[in-house]
C-alpha positions as CSV (number, residue, x, y, z in Angstrom):
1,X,-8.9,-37.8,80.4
2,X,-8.3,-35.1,78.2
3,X,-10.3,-32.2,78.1
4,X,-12.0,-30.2,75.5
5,X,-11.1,-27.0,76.3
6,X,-7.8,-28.2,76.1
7,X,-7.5,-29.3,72.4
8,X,-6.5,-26.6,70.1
9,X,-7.2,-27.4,65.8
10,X,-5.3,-25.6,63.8
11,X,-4.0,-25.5,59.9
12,X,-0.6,-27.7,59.6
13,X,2.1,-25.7,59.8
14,X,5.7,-26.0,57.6
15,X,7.4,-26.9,61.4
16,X,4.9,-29.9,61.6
17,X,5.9,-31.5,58.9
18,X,8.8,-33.8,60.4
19,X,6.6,-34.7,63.4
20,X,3.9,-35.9,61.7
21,X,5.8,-37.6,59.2
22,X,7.8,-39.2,62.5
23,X,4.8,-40.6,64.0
24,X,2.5,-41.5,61.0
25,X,5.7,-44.1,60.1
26,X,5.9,-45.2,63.5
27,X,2.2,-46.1,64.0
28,X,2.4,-47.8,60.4
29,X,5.8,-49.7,61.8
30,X,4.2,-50.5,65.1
31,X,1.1,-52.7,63.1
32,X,4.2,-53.4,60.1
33,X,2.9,-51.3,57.9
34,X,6.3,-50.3,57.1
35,X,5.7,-52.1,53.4
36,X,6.1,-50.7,49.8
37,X,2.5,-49.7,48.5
38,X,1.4,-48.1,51.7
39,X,1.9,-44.6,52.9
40,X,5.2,-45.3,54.7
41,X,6.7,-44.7,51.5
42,X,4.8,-41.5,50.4
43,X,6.7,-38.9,49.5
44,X,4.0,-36.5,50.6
45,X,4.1,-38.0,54.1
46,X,7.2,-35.3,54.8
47,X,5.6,-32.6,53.2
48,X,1.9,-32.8,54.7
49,X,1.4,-28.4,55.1
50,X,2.2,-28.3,51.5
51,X,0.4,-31.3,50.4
52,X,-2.9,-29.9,52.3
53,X,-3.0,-26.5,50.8
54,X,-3.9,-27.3,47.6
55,X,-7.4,-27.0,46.7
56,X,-9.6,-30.1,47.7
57,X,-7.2,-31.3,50.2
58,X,-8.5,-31.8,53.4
59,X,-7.5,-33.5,56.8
């Protein structure tokens, strides 16, 4: 079990951006989501620190 002192949130950095993008596609591939139409495909799925600093962006 993981505990709470041990989680750490903090703003997406530049140097996250591959990782994320890495296993966002490969939790959409493992329920084959891997489809046109979905966010597989998104262009702002390798870009997520930039996508997230403009205003009303939240994750």
């Amino acid at each position: 079990m993981l505990k709470q002192e041990n989680v750490k949130i903090r703003k997406i950095r530049p140097q996250d951006d591959l990782t994320l993008a890495k296993i966002i596609r490969n939790s959409l591939k493992s329920v084959h989501l891997d489809q046109p139409g979905t966010a597989y495909f998104d262009e702002n799925l390798d870009h997520l620190s930039q996508y997230y600093q403009k205003e009303n962006r939240w994750y």
